[in-house]
C-alpha positions as CSV (number, residue, x, y, z in Angstrom):
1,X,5.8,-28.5,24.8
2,X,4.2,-26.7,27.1
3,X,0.4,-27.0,28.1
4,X,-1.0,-24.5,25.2
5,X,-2.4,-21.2,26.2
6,X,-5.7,-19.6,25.8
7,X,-5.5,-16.1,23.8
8,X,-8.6,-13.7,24.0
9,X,-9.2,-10.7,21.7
10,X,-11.3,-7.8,23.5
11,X,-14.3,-6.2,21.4
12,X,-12.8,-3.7,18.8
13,X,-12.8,-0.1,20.6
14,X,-12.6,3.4,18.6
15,X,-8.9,4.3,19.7
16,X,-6.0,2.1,19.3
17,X,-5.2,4.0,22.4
18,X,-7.4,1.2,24.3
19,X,-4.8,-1.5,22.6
20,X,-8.3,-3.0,21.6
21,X,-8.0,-6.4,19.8
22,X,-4.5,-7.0,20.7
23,X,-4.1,-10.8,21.5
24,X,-3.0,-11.7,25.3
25,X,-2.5,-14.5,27.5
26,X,-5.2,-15.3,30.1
27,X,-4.4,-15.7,33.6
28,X,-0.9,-14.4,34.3
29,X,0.6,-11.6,32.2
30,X,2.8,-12.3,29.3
31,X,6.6,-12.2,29.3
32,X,7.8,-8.3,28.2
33,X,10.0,-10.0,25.6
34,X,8.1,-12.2,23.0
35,X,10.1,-15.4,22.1
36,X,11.5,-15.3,18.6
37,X,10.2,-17.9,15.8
38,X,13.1,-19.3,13.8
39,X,12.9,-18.2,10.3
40,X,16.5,-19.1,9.1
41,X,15.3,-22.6,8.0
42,X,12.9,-21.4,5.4
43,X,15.6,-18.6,3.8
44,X,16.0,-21.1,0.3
45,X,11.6,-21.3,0.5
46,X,12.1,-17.4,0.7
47,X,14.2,-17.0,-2.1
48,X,12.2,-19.3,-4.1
49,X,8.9,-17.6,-4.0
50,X,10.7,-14.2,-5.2
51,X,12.4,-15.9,-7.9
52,X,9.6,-17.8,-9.2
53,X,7.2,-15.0,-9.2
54,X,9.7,-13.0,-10.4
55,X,10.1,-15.2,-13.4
56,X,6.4,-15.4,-14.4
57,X,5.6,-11.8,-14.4
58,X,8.5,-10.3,-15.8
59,X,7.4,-8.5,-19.0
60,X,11.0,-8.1,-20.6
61,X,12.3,-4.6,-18.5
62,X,10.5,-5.2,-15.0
63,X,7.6,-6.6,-13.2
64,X,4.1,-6.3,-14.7
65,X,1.3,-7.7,-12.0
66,X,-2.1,-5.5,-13.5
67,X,-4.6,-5.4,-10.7
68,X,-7.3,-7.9,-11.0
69,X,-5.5,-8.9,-14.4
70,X,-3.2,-11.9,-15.7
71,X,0.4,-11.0,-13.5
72,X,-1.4,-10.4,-10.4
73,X,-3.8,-13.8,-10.8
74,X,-0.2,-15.9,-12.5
75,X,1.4,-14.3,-8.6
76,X,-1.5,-15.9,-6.8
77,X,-1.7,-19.2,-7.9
78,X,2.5,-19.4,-7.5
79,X,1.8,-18.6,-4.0
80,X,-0.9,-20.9,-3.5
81,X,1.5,-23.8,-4.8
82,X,4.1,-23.3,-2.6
83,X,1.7,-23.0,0.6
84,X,0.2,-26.3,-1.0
85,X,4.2,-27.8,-0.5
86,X,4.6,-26.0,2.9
87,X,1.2,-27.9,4.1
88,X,-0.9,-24.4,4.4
89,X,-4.7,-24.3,3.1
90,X,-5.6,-21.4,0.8
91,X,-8.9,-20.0,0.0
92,X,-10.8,-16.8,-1.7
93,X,-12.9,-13.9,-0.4
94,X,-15.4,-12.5,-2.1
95,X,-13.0,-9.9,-3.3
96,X,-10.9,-12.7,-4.6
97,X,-7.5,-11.8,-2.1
98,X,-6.3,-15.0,-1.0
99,X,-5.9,-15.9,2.5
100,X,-3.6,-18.8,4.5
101,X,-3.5,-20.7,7.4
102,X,-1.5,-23.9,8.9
103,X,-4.5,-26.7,7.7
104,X,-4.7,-28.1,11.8
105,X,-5.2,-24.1,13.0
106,X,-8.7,-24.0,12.8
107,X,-9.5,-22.0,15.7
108,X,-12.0,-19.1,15.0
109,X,-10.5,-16.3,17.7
110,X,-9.6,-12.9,16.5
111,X,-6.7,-13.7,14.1
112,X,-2.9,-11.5,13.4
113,X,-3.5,-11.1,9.8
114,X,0.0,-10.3,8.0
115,X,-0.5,-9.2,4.5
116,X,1.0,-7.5,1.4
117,X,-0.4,-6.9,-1.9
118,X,0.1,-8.9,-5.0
119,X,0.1,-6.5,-8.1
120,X,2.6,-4.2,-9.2
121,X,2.8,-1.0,-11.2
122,X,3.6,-1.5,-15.2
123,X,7.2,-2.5,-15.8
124,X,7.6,-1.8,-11.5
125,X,10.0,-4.1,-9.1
126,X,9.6,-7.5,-8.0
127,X,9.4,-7.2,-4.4
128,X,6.9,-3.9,-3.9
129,X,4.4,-6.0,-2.2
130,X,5.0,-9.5,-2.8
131,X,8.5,-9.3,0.0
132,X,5.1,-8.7,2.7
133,X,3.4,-11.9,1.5
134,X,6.5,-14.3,1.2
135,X,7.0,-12.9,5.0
136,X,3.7,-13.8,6.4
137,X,4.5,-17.2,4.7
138,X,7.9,-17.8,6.4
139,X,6.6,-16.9,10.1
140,X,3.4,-19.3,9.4
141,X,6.1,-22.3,8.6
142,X,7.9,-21.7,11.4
143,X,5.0,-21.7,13.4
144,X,4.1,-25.1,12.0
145,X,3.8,-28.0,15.2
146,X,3.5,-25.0,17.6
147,X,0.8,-23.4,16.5
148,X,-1.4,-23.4,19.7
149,X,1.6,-21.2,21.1
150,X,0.2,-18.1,19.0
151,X,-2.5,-16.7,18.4
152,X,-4.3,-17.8,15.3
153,X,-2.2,-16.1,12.3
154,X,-3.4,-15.9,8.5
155,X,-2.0,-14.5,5.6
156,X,-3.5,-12.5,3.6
157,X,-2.3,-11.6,-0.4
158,X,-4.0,-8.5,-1.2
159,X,-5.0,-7.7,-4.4
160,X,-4.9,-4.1,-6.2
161,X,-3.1,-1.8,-4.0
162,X,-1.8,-0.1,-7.0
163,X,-3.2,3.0,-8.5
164,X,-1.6,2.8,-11.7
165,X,-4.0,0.6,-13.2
166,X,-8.0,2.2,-12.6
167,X,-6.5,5.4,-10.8
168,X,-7.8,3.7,-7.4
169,X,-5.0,2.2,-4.4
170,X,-6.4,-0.2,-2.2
171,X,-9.1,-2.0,-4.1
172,X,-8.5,-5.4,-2.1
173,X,-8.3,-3.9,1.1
174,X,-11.2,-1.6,0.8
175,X,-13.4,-4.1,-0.3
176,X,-12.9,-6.4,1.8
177,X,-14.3,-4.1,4.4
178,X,-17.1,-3.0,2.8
179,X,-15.6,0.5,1.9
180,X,-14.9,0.7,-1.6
181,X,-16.7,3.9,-3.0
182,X,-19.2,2.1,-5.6
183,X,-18.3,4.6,-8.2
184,X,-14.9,3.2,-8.0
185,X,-16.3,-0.1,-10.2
186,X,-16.7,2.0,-13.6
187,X,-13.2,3.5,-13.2
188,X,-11.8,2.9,-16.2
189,X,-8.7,0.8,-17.2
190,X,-5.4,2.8,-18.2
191,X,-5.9,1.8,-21.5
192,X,-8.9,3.0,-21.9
193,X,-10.8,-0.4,-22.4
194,X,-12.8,-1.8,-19.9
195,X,-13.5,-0.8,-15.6
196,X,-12.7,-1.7,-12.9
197,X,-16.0,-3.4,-12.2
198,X,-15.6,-5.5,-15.4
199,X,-12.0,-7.2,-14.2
200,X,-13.3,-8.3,-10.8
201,X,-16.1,-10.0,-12.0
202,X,-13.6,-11.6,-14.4
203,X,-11.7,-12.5,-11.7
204,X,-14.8,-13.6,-9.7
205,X,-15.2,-11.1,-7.5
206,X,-18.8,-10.7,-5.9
207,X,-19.0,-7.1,-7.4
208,X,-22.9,-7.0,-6.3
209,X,-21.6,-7.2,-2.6
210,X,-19.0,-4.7,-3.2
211,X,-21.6,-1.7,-4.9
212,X,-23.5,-2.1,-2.2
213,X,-20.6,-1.5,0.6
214,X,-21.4,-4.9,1.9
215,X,-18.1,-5.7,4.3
216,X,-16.7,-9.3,3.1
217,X,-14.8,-9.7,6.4
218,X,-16.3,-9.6,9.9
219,X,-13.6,-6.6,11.2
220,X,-14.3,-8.0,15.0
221,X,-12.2,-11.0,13.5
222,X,-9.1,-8.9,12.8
223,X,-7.1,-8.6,16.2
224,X,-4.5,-6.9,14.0
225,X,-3.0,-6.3,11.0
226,X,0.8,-6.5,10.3
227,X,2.9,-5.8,6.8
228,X,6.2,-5.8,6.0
229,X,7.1,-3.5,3.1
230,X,10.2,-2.5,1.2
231,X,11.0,1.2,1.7
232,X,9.9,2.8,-1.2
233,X,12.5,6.0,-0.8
234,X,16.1,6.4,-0.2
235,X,16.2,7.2,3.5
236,X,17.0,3.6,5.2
237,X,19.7,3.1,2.2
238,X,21.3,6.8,3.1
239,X,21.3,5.8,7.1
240,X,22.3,2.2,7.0
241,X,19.1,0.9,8.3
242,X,18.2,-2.3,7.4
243,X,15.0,-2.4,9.2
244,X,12.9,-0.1,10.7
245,X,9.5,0.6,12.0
246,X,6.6,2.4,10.8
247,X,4.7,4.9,12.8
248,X,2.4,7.0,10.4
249,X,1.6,6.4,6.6
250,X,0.3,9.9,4.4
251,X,-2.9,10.2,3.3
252,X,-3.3,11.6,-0.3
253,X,-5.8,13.7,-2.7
254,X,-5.3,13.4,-6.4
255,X,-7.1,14.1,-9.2
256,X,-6.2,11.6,-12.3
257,X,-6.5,13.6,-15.0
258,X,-7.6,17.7,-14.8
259,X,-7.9,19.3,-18.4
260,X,-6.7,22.8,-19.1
261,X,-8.6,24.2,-21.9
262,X,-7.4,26.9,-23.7
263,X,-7.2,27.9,-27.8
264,X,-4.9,26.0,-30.5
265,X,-3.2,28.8,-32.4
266,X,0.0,29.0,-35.2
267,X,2.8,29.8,-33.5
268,X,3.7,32.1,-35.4
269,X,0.5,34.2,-35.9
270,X,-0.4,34.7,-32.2
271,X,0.9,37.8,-29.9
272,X,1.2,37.0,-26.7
273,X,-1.4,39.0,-25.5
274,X,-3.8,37.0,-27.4
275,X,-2.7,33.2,-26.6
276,X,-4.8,30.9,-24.6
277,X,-2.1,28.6,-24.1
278,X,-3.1,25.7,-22.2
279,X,0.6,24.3,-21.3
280,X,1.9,27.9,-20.7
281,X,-1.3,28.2,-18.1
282,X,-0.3,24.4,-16.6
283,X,3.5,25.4,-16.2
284,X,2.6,28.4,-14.5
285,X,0.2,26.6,-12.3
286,X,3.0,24.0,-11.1
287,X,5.4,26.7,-10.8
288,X,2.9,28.4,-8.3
289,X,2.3,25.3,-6.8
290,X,5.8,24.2,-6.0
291,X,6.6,28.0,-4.3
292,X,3.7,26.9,-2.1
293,X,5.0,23.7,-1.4
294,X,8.4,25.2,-0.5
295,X,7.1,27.8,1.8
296,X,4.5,25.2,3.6
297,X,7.7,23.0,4.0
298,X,9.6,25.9,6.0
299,X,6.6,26.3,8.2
300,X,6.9,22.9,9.6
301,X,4.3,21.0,7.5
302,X,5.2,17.1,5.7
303,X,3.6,17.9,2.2
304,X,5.0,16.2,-1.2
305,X,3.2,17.2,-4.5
306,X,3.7,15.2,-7.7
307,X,2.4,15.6,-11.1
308,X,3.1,12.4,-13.1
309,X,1.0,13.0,-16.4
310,X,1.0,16.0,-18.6
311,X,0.9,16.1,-22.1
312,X,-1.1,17.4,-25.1
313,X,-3.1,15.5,-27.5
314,X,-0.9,13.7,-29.7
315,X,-3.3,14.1,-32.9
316,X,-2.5,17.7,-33.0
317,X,1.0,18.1,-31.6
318,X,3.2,20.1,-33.5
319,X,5.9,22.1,-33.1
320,X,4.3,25.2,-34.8
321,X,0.9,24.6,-32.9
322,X,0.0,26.7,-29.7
323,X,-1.2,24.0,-27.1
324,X,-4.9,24.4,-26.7
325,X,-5.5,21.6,-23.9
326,X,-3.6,19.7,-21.8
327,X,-4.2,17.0,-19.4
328,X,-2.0,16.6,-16.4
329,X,-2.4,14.5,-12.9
330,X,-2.4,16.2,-9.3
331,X,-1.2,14.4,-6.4
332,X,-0.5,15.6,-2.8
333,X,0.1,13.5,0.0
334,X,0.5,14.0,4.0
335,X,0.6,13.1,7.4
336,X,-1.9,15.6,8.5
337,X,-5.7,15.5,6.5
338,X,-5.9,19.5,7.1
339,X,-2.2,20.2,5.7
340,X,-3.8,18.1,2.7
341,X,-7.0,20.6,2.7
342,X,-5.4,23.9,2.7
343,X,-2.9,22.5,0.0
344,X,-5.6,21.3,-2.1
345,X,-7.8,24.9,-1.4
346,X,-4.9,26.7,-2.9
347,X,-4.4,24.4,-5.7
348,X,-8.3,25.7,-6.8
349,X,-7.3,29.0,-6.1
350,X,-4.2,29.2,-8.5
351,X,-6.4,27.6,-11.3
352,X,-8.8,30.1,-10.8
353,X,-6.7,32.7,-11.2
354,X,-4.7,31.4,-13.9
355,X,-7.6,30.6,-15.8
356,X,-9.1,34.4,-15.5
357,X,-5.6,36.1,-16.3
358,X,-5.5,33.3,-19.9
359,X,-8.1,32.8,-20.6
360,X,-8.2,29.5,-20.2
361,X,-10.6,27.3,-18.5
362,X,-10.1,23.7,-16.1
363,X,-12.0,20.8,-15.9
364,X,-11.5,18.5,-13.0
365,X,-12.2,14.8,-12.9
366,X,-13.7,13.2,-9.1
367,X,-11.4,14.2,-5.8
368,X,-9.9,11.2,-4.5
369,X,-8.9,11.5,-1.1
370,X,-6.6,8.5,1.4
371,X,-6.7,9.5,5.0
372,X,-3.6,9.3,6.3
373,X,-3.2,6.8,9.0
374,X,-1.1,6.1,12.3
375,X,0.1,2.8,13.6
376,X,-0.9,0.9,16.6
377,X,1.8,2.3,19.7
378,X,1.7,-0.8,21.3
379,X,2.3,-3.2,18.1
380,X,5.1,-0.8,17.0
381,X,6.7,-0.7,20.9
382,X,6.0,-5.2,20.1
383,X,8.5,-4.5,16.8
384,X,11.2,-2.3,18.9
385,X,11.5,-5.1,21.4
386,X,11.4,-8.0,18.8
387,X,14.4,-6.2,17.5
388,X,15.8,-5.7,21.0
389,X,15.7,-9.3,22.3
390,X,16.9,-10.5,18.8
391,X,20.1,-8.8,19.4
392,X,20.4,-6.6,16.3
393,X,20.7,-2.8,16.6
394,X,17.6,-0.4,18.1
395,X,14.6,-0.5,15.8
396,X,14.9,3.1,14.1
397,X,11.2,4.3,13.4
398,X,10.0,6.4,10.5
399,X,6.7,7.6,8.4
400,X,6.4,6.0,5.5
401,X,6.0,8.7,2.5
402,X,4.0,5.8,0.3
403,X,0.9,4.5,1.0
404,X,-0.1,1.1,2.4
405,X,-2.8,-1.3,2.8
406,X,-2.2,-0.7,6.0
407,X,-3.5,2.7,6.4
408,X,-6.9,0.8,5.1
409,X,-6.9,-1.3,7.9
410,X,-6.0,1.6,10.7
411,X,-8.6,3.6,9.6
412,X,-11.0,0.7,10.0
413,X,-10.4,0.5,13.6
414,X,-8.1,-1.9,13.2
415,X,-4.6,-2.1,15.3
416,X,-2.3,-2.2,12.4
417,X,1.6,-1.9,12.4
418,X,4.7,-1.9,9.6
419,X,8.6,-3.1,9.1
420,X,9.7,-1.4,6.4
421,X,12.7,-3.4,5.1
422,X,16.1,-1.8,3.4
423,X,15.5,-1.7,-0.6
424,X,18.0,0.1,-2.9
425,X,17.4,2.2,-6.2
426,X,13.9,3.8,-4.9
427,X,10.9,1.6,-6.2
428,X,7.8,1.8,-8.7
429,X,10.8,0.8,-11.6
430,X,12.4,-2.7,-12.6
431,X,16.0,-1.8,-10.1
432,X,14.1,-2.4,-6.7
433,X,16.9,-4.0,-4.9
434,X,16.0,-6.0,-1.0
435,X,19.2,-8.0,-0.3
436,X,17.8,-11.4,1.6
437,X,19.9,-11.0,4.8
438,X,17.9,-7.7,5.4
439,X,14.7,-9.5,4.1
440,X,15.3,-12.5,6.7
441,X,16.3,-9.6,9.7
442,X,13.1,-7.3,9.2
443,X,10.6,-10.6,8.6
444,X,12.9,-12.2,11.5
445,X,11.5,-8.5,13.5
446,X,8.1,-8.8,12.3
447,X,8.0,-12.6,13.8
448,X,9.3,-11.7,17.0
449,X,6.9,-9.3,17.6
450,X,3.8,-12.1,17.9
451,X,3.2,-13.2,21.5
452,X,4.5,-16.3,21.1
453,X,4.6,-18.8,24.2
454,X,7.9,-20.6,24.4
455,X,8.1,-24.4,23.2
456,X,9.2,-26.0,26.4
């Protein structure tokens, strides 16, 4: 081998423009093509991990992983026994993601961080997530004997990404830089029973640190940040790309759950003229709301806008009763943060409106707001050439629709880059379907894009 080689992280700078953080060699520069890792050894350890997570958090139709809850803490410790067998050493944050390293890197420079999250969605797919972590895992094996090649790489397993659980992505993430809105810990479960505050300190979570915004992770300690992540759309299956990299992720507002007040009436007793319906006054306000959407579409603008809860209370449902409140969820996402602005302005307009011409009245819960984020140019050019001096076809690059931890992480400061790997049947249900050869390409991609010295 040869003599190993110094790496040195520059001071984080404002714009990833300054390529701030990115490990390089010192003295003479490094080779244009990075020299690949060999994964194809650890495929079976690959396939392992997926299965036997797989198998401990299946709830009988898909994957259940609760944030901060018992799938998501059953994942964890099946990840920390297999980096126990592959000789890694684990340990906590004060957010309680789990981190690991080869046990003989114990070098305190700036580290390439690859992460995923750990949870799921209720009754979502197996590999949303946990496909990012068992990736990280692979390229530290292979980096195992040659360590002092690389700059110091750790893997992190995040833990709630998911919104479906307190109504809040990126819990891990944002608190492990010190940016998780406080309010956020009396979010309240889905169910109803308990917050959010309640299941990290559960889980042992130093929720004290986290209210006050106290960052758990020194960020000058990040050189960068790298995920791999299933495609969570249909787009790579439709072109017959089996990898691809990621150059922007949307930013979202939502609101969780908006009220529409209105009257309960007898169906039958009620001219129209005198109904406050309260679904009548929704429908009308989605209907405006998608004519909006179509129109900001034709002018150019990436919108998407998605209500996934609406329905009436189910103590007075009937079908002879005139709704007289509904509650419904409001979700739109974007590349752009004012696209994202003047669709949310005209979603307060509409209700407005609405609500003087039926008399009905709405009731919104907090804003939530994601900034969308872009990816590091020079780690995403580092992907496109891993791809190109592995051999496989050019590195097709596209914005990924869902969010990411890695938006978290960009917005932070922090140079941060995706593979988004081929997966079939869409995601967020039990058919998510990553065949392992594409698996092995895009985590072979991801590897190659490392500035690893050759072993000589």
């Amino acid at each position: 081998m040869s003599a190993p080689t110094t790496y040195v992280a520059e001071p984080l700078a404002a714009s990833a423009a300054d390529a701030a953080a990115v490990p390089r060699a010192a003295g003479p520069a490094a080779p244009s093509a990075p020299a690949p890792l060999d994964l194809a050894p650890h495929r079976d350890r690959a396939a392992a991990l997926l299965r036997d997570v797989a198998d401990a958090t299946h709830d009988g139709t898909g994957i259940t992983r609760e944030s901060y809850g018992e799938g998501e803490e059953r994942a964890l410790g099946i990840l920390e026994r297999h980096a126990a067998a592959l000789g890694f050493t684990c340990s906590r944050d004060r957010a309680q993601n789990l981190w690991m390293r080869l046990a003989d890197d114990t070098r305190t420079d700036p580290a390439v961080v690859i992460g995923s999250h750990a949870d799921s969605v209720p009754r979502g797919g197996n590999y949303d997530g946990l496909a990012g972590i068992v990736a990280g895992m692979l390229v530290l094996a292979a980096l195992r004997g040659r360590h002092a090649d690389a700059p110091p790489v750790r893997v992190l397993a995040l833990r709630g990404e998911e919104s479906a659980w307190y109504g809040k992505a990126y819990i891990g993430s944002l608190s492990l830089l010190g940016r998780l809105p406080a309010d956020a810990l009396a979010l309240p479960h889905r169910s109803g029973h308990g917050t959010l505050g309640e299941a990290m300190a559960r889980c042992g979570a130093d929720v004290a640190a986290i209210r006050r915004g106290e960052p758990l992770l020194d960020g000058r300690a990040v050189a960068a940040y790298l995920e791999l992540h299933i495609e969570q759309g249909p787009v790579m299956v439709a072109r017959g790309w089996p990898a691809t990299a990621v150059t922007g992720i949307r930013g979202n507002v939502r609101h969780n759950a908006i009220r529409c007040l209105g009257e309960t009436g007898h169906s039958g007793a009620v001219p129209r003229w005198l109904r406050k319906d309260a679904l009548l006054a929704v429908a009308e306000l989605l209907s405006r709301m998608d004519e909006h959407w179509r129109v900001l579409l034709q002018m150019g603008m990436d919108l998407v806008m998605t209500t996934g809860i609406c329905s009436t209370p189910a103590a007075s449902q009937a079908v002879s009763v005139i709704p007289g409140e509904v509650q419904f969820s409001f979700e739109a996402r974007s590349q752009d943060s004012g696209t994202l602005e003047r669709f949310y302005a005209l979603m307060r307009d509409e209700c407005a409106a609405i609500a003087a011409a039926r008399g009905v009245v709405f009731e919104f819960d907090a804003r939530l707001v994601t900034a969308p984020a872009t990816m590091d140019a020079f780690w995403t050019d580092r992907l496109a050439g891993s791809a190109a001096a592995q051999g496989g076809p050019a590195l097709e690059r596209m914005a990924s629709g869902a969010g990411h931890d890695a938006a978290v992480f960009a917005n932070a400061g922090i140079p941060s880059a995706m593979v988004f790997v081929r997966n079939a049947h869409g995601s967020h249900n039990p058919y998510e379907a990553m065949d392992l050869d594409d698996f092995m390409l895009a985590a072979g991609v991801l590897a190659g894009a490392l500035p690893v010295q050759p072993a000589g």
